[in-house]
FIBAFI-423785 format. One line per 2 residues: number of its first residue (from 1); their letters; for each residue x, y, z of C-alpha. Coordinates in Angstrom, 2 decimals, padded with zeros to 5 digits. Example, Ala and Ser with C-alpha at 12.3 -4.5 7.8 and 13.67 -1.06 7.14 Angstrom:
% residues 2
1> as> 012.30,-004.50,007.80 ~ 013.67,-001.06,007.14
% end
This chain:
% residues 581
1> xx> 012.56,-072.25,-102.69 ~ 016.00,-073.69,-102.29
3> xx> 017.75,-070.74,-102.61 ~ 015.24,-068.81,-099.87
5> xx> 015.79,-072.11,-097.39 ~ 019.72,-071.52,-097.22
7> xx> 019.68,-067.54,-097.67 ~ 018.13,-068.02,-094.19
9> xx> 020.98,-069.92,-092.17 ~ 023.53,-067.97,-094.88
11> xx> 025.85,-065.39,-092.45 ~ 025.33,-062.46,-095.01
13> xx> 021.52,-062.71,-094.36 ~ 019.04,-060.56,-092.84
15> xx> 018.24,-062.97,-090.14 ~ 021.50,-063.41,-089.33
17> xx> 022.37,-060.42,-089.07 ~ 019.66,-058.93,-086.94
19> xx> 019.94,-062.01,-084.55 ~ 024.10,-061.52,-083.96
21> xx> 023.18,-057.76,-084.16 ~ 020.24,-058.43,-081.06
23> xx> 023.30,-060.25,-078.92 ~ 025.11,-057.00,-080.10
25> xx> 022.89,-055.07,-078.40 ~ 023.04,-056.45,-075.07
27> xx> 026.92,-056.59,-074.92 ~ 027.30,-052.99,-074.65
29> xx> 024.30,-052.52,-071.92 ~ 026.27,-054.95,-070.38
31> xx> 029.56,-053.34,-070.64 ~ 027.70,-050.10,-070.01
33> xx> 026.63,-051.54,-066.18 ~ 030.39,-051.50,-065.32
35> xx> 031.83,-048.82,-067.42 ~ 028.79,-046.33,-067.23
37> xx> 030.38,-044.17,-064.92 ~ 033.65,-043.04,-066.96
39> xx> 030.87,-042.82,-070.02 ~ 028.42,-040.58,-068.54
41> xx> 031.09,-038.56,-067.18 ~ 032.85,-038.14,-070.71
43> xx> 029.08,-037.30,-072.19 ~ 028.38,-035.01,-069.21
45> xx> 032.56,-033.19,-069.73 ~ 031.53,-032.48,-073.08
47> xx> 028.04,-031.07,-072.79 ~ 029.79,-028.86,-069.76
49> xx> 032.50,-028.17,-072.12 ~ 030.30,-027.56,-075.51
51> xx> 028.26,-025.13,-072.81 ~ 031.05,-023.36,-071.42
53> xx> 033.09,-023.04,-074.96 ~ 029.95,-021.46,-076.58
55> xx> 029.41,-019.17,-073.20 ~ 033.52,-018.17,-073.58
57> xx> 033.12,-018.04,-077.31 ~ 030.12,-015.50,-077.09
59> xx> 031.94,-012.99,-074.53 ~ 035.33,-013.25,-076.62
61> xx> 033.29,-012.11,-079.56 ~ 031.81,-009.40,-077.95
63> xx> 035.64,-008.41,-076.44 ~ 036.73,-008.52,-079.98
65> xx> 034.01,-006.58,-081.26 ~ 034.46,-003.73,-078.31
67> xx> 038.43,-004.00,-079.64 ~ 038.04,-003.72,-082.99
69> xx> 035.12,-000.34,-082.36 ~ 038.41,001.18,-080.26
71> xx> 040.58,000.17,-083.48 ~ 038.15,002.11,-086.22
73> xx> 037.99,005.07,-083.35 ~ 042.07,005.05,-083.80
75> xx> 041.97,005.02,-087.29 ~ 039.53,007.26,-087.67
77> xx> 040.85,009.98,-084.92 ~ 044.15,009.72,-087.41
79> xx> 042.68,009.83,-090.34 ~ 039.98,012.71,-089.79
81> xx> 041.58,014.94,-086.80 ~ 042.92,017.44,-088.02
83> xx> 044.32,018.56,-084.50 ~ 046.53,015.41,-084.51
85> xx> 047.89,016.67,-087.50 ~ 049.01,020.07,-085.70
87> xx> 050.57,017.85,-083.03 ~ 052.96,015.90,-085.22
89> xx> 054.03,019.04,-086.79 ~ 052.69,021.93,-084.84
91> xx> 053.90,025.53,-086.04 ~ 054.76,026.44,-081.88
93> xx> 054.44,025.31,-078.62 ~ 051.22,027.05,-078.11
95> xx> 049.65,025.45,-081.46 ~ 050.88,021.83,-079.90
97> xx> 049.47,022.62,-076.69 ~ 045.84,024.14,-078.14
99> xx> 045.30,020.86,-080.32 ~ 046.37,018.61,-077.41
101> xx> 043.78,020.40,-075.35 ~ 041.34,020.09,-078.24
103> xx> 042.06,016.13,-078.73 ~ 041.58,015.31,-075.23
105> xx> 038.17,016.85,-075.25 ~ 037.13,015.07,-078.18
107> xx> 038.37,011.59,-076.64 ~ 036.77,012.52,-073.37
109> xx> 033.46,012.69,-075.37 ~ 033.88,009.54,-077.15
111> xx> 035.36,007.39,-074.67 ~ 031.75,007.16,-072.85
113> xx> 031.47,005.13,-076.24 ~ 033.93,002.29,-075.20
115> xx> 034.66,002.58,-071.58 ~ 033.72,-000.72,-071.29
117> xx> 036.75,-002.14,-073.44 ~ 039.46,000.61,-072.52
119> xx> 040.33,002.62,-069.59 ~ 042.00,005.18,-072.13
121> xx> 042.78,006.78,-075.22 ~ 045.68,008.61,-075.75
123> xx> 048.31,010.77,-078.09 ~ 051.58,010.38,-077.12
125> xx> 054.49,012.90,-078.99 ~ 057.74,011.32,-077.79
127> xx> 059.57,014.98,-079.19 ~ 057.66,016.99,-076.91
129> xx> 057.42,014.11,-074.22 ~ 053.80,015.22,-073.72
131> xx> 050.70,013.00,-073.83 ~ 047.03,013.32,-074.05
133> xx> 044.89,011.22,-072.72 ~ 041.17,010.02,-071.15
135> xx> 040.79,008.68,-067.92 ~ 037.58,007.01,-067.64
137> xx> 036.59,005.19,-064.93 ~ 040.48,004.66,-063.66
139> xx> 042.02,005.60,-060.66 ~ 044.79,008.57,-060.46
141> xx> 047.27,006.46,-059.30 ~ 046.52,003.82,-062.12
143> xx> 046.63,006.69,-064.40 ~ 049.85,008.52,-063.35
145> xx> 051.39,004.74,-063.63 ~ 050.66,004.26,-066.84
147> xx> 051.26,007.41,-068.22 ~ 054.75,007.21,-067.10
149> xx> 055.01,004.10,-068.30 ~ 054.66,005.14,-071.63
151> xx> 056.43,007.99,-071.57 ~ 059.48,005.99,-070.36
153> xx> 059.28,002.43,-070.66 ~ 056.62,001.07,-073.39
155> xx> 058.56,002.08,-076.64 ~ 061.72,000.97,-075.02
157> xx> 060.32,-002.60,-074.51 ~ 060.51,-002.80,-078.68
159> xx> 063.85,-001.50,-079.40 ~ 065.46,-004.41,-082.42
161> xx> 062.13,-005.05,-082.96 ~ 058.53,-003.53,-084.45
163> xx> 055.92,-002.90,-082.30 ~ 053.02,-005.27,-082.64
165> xx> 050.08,-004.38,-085.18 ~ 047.45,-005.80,-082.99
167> xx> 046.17,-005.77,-079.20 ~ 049.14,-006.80,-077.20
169> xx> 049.95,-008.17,-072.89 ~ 052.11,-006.01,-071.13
171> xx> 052.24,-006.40,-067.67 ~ 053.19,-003.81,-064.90
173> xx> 054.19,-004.01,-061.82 ~ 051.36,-006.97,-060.22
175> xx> 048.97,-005.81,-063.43 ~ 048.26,-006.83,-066.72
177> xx> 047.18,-004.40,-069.49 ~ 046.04,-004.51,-073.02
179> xx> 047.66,-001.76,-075.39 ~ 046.99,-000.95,-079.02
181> xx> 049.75,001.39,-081.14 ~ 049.53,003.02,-084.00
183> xx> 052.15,005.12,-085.44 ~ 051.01,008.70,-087.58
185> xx> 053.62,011.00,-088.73 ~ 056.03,011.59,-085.09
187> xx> 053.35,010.72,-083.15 ~ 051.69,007.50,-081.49
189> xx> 047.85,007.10,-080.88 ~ 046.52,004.19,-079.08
191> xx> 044.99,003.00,-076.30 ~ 045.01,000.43,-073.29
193> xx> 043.12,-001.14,-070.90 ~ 043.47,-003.26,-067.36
195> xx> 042.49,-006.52,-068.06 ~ 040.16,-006.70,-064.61
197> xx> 038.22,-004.23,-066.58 ~ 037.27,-006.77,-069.26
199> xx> 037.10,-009.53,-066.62 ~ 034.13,-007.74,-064.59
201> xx> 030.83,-008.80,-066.34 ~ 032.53,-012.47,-066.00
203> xx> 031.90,-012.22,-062.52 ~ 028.12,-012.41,-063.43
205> xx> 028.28,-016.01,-064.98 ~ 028.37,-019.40,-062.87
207> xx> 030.88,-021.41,-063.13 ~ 029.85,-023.47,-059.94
209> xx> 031.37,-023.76,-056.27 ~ 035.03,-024.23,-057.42
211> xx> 035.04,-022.59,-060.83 ~ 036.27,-019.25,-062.49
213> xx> 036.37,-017.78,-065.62 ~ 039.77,-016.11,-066.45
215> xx> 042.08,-014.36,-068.65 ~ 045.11,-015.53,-069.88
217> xx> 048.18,-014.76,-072.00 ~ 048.91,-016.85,-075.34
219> xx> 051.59,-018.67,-073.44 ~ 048.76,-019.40,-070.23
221> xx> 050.53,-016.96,-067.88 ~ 046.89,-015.54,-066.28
223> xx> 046.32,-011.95,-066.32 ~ 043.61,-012.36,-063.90
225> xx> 042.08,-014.66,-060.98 ~ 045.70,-015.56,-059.95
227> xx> 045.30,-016.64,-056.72 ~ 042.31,-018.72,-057.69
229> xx> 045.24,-020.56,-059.49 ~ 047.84,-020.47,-056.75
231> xx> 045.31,-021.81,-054.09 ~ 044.31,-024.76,-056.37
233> xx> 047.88,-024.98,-057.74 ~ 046.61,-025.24,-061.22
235> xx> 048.34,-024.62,-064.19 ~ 047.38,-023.58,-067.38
237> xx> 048.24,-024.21,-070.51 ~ 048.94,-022.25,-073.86
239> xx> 045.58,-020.83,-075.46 ~ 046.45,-023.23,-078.45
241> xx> 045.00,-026.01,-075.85 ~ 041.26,-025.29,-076.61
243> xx> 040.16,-028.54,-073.82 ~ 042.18,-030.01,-071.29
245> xx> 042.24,-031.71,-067.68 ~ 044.21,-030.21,-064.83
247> xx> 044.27,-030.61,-060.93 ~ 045.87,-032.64,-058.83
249> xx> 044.54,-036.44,-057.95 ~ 042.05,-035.21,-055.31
251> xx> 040.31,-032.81,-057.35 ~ 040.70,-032.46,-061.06
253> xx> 039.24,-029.46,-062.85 ~ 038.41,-029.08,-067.05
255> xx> 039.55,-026.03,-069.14 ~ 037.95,-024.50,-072.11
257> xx> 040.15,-022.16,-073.61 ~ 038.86,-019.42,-076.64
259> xx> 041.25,-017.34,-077.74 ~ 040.96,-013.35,-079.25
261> xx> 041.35,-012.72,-082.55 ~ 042.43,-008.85,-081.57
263> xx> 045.74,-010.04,-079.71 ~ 047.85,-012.32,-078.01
265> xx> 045.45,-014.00,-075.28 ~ 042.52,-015.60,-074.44
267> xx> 039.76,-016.53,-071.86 ~ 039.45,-019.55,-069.81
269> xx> 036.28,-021.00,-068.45 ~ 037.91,-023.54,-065.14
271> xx> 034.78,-026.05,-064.30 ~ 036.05,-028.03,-061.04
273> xx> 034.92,-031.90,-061.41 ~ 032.79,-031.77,-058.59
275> xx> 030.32,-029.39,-060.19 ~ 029.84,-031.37,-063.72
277> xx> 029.38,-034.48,-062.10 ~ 027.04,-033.90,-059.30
279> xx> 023.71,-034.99,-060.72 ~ 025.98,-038.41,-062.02
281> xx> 024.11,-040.95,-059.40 ~ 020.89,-040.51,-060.76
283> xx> 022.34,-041.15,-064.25 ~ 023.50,-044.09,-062.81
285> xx> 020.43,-045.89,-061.40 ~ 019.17,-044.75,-065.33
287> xx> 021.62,-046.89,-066.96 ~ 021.02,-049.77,-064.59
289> xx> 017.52,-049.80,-065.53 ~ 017.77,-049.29,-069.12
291> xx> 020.16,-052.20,-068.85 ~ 018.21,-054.96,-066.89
293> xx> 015.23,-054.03,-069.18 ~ 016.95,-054.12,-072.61
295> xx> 018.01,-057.71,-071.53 ~ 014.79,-058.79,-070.45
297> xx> 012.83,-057.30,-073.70 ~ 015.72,-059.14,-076.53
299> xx> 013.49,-062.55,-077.12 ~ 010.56,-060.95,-077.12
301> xx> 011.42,-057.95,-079.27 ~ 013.24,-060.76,-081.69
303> xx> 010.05,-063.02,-082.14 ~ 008.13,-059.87,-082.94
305> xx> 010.72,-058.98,-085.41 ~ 010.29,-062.20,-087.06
307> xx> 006.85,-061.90,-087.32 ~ 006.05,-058.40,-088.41
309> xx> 009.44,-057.60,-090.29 ~ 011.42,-061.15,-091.56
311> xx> 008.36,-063.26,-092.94 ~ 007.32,-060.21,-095.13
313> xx> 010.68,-059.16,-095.98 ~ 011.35,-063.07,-097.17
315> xx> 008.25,-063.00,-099.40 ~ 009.78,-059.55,-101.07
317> xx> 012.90,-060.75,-101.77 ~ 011.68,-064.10,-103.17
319> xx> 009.73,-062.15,-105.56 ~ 012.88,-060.19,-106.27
321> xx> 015.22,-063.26,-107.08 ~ 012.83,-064.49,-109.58
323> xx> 012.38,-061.07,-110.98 ~ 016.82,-060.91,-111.55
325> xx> 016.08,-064.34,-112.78 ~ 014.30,-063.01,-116.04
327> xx> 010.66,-064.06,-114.61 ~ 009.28,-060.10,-115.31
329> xx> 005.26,-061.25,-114.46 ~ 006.41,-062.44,-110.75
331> xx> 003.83,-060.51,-108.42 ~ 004.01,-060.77,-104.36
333> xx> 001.22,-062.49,-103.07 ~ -001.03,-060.08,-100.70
335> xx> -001.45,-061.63,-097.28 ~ -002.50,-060.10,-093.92
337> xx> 000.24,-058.13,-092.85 ~ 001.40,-054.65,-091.70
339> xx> 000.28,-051.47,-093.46 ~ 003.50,-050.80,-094.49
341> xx> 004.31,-053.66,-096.42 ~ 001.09,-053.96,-097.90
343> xx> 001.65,-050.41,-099.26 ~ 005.02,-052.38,-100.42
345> xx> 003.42,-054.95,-101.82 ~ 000.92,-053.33,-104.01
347> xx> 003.96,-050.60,-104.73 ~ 005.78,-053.63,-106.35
349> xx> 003.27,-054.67,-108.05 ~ 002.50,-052.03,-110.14
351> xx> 006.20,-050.83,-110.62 ~ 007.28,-052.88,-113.71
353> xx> 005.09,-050.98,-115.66 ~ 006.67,-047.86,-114.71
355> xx> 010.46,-048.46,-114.62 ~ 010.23,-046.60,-117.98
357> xx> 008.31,-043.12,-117.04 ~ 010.70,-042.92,-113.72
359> xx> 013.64,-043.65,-115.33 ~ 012.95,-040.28,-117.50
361> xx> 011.51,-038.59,-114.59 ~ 014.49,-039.27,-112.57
363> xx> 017.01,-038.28,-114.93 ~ 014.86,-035.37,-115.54
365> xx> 014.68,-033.96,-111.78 ~ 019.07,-034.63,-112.02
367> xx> 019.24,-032.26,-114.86 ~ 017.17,-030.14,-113.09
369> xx> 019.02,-030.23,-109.67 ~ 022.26,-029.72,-111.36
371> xx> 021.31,-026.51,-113.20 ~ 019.75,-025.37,-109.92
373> xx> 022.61,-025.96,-108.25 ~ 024.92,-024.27,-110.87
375> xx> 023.11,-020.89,-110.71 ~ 023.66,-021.49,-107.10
377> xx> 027.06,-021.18,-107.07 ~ 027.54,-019.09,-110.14
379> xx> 025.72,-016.22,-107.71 ~ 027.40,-016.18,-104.66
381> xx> 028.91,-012.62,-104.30 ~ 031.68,-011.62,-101.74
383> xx> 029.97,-009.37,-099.19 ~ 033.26,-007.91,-098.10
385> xx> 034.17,-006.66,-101.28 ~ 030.33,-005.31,-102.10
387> xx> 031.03,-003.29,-098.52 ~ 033.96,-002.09,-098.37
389> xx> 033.34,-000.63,-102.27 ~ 030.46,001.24,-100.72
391> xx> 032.80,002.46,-097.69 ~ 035.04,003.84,-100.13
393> xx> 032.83,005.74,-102.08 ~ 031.57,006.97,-099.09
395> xx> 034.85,008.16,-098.13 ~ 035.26,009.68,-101.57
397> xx> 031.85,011.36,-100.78 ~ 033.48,013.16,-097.60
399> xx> 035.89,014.15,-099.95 ~ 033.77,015.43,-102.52
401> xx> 036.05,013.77,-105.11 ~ 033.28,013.21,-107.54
403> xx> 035.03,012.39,-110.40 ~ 036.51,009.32,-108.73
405> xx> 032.99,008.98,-107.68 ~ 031.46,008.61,-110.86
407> xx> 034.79,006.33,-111.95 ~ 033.86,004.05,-109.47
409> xx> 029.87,003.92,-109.58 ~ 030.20,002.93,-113.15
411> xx> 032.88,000.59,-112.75 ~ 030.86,-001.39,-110.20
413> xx> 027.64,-000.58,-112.35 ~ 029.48,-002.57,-114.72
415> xx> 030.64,-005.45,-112.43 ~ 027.40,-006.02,-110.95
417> xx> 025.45,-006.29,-114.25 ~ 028.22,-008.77,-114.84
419> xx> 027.32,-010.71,-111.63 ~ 023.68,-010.69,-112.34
421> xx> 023.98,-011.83,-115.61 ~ 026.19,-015.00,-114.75
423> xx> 023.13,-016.71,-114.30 ~ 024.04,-017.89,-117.85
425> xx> 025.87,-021.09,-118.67 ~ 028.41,-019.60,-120.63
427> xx> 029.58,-016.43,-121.34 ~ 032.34,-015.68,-123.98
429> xx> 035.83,-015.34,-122.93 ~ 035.96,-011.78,-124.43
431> xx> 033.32,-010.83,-121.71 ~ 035.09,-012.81,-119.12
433> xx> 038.29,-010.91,-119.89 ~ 036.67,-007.55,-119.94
435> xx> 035.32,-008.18,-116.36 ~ 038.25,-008.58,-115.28
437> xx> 040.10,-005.78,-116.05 ~ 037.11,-003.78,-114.87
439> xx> 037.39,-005.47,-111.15 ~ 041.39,-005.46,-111.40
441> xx> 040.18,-001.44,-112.07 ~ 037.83,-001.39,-109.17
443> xx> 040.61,-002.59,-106.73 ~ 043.10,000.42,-107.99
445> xx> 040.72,002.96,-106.82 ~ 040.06,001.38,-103.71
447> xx> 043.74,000.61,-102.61 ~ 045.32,003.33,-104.73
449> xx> 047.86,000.59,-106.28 ~ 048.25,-000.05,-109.56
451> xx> 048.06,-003.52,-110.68 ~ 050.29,-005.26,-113.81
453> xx> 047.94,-007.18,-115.12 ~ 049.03,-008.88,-118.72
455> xx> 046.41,-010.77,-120.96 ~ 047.83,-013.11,-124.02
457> xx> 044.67,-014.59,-125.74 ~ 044.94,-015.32,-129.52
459> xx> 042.13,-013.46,-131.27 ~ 040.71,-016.35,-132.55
461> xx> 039.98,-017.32,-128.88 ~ 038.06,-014.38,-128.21
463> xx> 034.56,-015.38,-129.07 ~ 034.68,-019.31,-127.28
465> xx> 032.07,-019.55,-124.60 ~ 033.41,-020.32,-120.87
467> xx> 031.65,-020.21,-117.13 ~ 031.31,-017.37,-116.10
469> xx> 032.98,-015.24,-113.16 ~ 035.94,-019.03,-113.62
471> xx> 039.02,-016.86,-114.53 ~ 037.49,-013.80,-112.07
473> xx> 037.08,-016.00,-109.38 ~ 041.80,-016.48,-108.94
475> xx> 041.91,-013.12,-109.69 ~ 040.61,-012.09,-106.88
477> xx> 042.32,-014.76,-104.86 ~ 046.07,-013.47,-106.46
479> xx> 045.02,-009.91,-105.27 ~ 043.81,-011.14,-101.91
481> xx> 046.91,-013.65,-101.00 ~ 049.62,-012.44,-103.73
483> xx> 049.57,-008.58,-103.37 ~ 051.63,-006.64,-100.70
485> xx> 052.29,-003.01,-099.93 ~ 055.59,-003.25,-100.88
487> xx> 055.65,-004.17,-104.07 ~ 052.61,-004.03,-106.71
489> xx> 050.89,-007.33,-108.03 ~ 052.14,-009.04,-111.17
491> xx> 049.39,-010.87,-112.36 ~ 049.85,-012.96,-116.02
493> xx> 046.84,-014.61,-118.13 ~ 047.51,-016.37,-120.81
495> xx> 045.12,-018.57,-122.90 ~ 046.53,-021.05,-125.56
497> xx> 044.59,-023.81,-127.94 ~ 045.64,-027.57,-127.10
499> xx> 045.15,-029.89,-129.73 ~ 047.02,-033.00,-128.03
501> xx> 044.05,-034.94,-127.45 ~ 040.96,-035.60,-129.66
503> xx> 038.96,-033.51,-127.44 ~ 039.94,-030.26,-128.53
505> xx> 039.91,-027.11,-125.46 ~ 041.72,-024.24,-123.81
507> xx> 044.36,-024.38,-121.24 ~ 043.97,-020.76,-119.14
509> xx> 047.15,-020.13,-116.79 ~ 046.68,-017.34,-113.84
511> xx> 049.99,-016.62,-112.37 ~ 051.50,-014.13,-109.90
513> xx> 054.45,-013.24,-108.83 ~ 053.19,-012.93,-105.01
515> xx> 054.16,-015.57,-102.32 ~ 052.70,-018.39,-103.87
517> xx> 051.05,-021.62,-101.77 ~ 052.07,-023.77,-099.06
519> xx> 052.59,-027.18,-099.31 ~ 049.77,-028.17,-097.57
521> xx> 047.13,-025.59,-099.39 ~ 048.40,-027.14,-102.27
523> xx> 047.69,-030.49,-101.19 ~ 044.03,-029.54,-100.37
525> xx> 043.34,-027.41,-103.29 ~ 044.52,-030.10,-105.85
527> xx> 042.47,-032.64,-103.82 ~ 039.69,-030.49,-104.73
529> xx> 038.71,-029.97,-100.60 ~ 037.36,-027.11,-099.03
531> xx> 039.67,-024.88,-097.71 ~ 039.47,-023.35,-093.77
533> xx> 041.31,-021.34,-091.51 ~ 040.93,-018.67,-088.91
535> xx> 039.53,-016.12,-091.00 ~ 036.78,-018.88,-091.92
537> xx> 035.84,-020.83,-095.19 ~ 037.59,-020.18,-098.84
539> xx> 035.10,-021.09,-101.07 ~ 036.02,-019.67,-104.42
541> xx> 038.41,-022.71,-105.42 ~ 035.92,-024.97,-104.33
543> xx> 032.95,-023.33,-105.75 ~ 035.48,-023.20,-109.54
545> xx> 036.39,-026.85,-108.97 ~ 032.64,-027.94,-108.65
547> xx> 031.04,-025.81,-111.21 ~ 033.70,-027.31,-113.74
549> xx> 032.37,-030.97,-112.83 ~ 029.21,-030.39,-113.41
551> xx> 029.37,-028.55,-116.51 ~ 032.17,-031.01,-118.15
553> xx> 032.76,-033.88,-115.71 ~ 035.95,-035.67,-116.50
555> xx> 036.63,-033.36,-119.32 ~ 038.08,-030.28,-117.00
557> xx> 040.72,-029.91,-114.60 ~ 042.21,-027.33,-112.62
559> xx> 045.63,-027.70,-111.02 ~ 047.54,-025.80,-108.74
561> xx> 051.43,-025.28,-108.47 ~ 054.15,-022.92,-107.44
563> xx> 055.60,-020.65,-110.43 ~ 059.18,-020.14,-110.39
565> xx> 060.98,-017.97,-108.94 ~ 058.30,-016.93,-106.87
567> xx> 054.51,-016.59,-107.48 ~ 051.28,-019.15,-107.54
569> xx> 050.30,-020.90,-110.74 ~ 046.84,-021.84,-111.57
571> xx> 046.18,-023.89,-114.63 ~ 042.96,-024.52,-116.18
573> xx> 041.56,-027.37,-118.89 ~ 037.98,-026.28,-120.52
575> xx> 036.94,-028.29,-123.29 ~ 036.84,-025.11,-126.59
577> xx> 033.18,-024.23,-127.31 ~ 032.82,-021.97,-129.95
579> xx> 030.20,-019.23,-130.02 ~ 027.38,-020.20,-132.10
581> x> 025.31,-017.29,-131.87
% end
């Protein structure tokens, strides 16, 4: 009883606590009676903000997406026309001027298609200085402009330099366009549009009295809405600036900025001050309120506390003391109180004479979670690669190359009864190996590349059991971040016995010869965190790194380094399991 009189006046006790964290309480309505208005119009910035970046966000995505349909038209004009063919190496001038005549029909068919993300398509043969082309909705004028601009000025913008392999700003004369290249044979097919074109269904969105919505280059020169700027004398900012505050004193105005993943600029959503903050006053008078009656309601709410909360929560951990103190047959005495604690009470009661049961049933439902959650992650497949394997044997299909057909069908037969079967804790590293060289196979056919892939395992390694899809899983990361056109991959897998320690495992080293990592990605990936960037979430070093800990805790590592002279290392620790079978 001595010990429950001074826990109460004690500083690290309940009561203490909740009455300094009452008087807690009513400092900040305080503070929030003369600070409220800078607070509600930071809440009030960002839920304007949050709105307008997911409302910018949205119509970027569907710019993009209108960008990237005129990109697969491109590539697939080049790759399946055969009158662009006769243009970069026609047989006569009649020949060239037949399949120009044919190509511009077919792109004045299509371009219905995506006249609402380019004002045209085009061929352009710099040896016959002759183009073909769609106009669309565009003037003549526009058109005539821009054709000669082409003709006489676009390729010369890039001499001692390449021309970019996205969506790219050029401006001309007072406009700014968007133009796509792409090079085939002598020839250049692409495409371009005026960015007022992609600024018109902006004009259907509010943005209040003083606010626009805007397109700007990467640098935050604007393409559009210009003399909104001028009259306002704002200035923008680089698209790297996602939120920021401009305006003079008098009137200040907030930018959200989302930039295009097809080129080099963005869109702006300008939201003057004025118009987020006009409903403020009435949030005002709230706060006031909410104030004067949070400081009326502390004693009372505090005496209640005491009454329904403290006094039972005192007889609870009484109980408890004497329990740590060895006194096991220590009950709570039931007394009129809340529902709650009575269900408490009797809980308490009763729960010495099942610490036993729930201690099993607990560890039980772990073992069960973790095996659940292992399956989990052993499953997760990569939809791009599942995709584009089915593009390419549709492609093969057009070609009616069906022996490459049938190469690849069993292939990924093969690979997917892999993946379906690495449900399975282990799998030996034979199998492992073998499913490798089947998807290292897989990505030949599909790029056309062939891959040097070298295996050292000692025989007697063959047959010991590891995860499944482990040594896959930085295969495929080597071919996606280690492989370039120019020269093919070197990849290196070598597996080796250590018997340093008592524990006695395998030490698996991936290495390539490609670029290798960045200081920083090698940071994060040895810290074991997951790894994202613009092209979204890596999870397949993440997903490696936490299978391993739950299938051998402290017993596994993985680290990550830099092989010399060039290349990424990985290095792996799995304690050896022999195959029992």
């Amino acid at each position: 009883m001595r010990w429950l009189k001074s826990s109460i006046f004690s500083k690290n006790s309940i009561r203490f606590k909740l009455a300094i964290g009452t008087l807690m309480m009513a400092l900040p309505l305080i503070g929030l009676l003369h600070y409220y208005n800078f607070y509600t119009a930071h809440i009030v910035h960002e839920q304007v903000g949050s709105s307008n970046k997911n409302m910018m966000s949205l119509y970027m995505n569907q710019v993009d997406a209108g960008l990237e349909s005129v990109d697969q038209y491109i590539l697939n004009l080049i790759s399946h026309n055969i009158d662009i063919q006769v243009m970069n190496q026609p047989r006569s001038d009649e020949d060239f001027v037949m399949a120009k005549m044919s190509v511009i029909n077919k792109m004045d068919r299509d371009s219905l298609m995506y006249k609402a993300f380019v004002n045209s398509i085009f061929v352009y043969s710099p040896a016959q200085d002759s183009i073909a082309a769609t106009m669309s909705d565009i003037g003549g004028n526009e058109y005539t402009v821009i054709t000669k601009y082409i003709q006489n000025e676009l390729f010369s913008s890039f001499e001692g330099g390449s021309v970019p392999i996205h969506w790219f700003v050029k401006q001309i004369g007072k406009e700014y366009y968007l133009f796509r290249l792409q090079p085939v044979g002598d020839l250049w097919v692409g495409a371009w549009v005026n960015v007022k074109t992609l600024q018109k269904p902006l004009s259907l969105i509010d943005m209040g009295k003083n606010g626009a919505s805007l397109f700007l280059t990467d640098i935050g020169i604007p393409m559009t809405k210009r003399e909104y700027l001028e009259t306002r004398q704002l200035q923008l900012r680089p698209i790297a600036e996602r939120s920021y505050q401009t305006g003079s004193s008098g009137q200040q105005y907030h930018v959200i900025t989302e930039s295009s993943l097809k080129g080099n600029f963005g869109l702006s959503a300008v939201v003057a001050d004025e118009t987020v903050l006009k409903n403020l006053p009435y949030l005002n008078t709230i706060v006031i309120i909410i104030t004067i009656v949070g400081v009326l309601l502390i004693p009372l709410y505090f005496l209640y506390l005491r009454k329904t909360v403290l006094n039972p929560l005192n007889r609870i951990v009484y109980a408890m003391k004497r329990i740590g103190d060895g006194s096991l047959h220590t009950r709570i005495e039931l007394s009129t109180t809340s529902d709650e604690f009575g269900i408490v009470n009797r809980s308490f009661n009763n729960m010495l004479n099942q610490i036993a049961a729930l201690k099993i049933s607990v560890y039980e439902e772990q073992l069960s979670k973790q095996k659940a959650e292992l399956q989990h992650l052993q499953l997760q497949i990569n939809p791009h690669f599942f995709m584009n394997t089915l593009n390419l044997i549709y492609s093969l299909a057009l070609d009616k190359d069906f022996e490459l057909i049938k190469d690849m069908t069993m292939r990924l037969v093969k690979h997917f009864r892999y993946m379906f079967r690495s449900n399975l804790t282990f799998v030996p590293l034979k199998d492992e190996l073998e499913h490798v060289r089947n998807y290292l196979a897989i990505h030949e056919l599909r790029y056309q590349q062939q891959f040097d892939c070298r295996i050292r395992v000692p025989e007697t390694l063959l047959k010991a059991m590891v995860p499944p899809l482990i040594i896959q899983t930085f295969v495929e990361n080597s071919l996606k971040y280690g492989s370039s056109i120019e020269s093919p991959l070197v990849l290196n897998i070598t597996v080796n016995m250590d018997d340093s320690e008592l524990d006695p495992a395998m030490m698996i080293e991936i290495q390539d010869e490609g670029s290798g990592f960045t200081d920083s990605l090698l940071t994060m990936l040895n810290s074991g965190e997951r790894i994202v960037d613009g092209q979204g979430e890596h999870i397949g070093a993440w997903n490696a790194w936490h299978r391993l800990r739950i299938l051998y805790g402290d017993r596994s590592f993985i680290r990550y380094a830099n092989h010399e002279p060039q290349g990424a290392q990985v290095l792996m620790r799995l304690p050896f399991l022999p195959d029992h079978s």
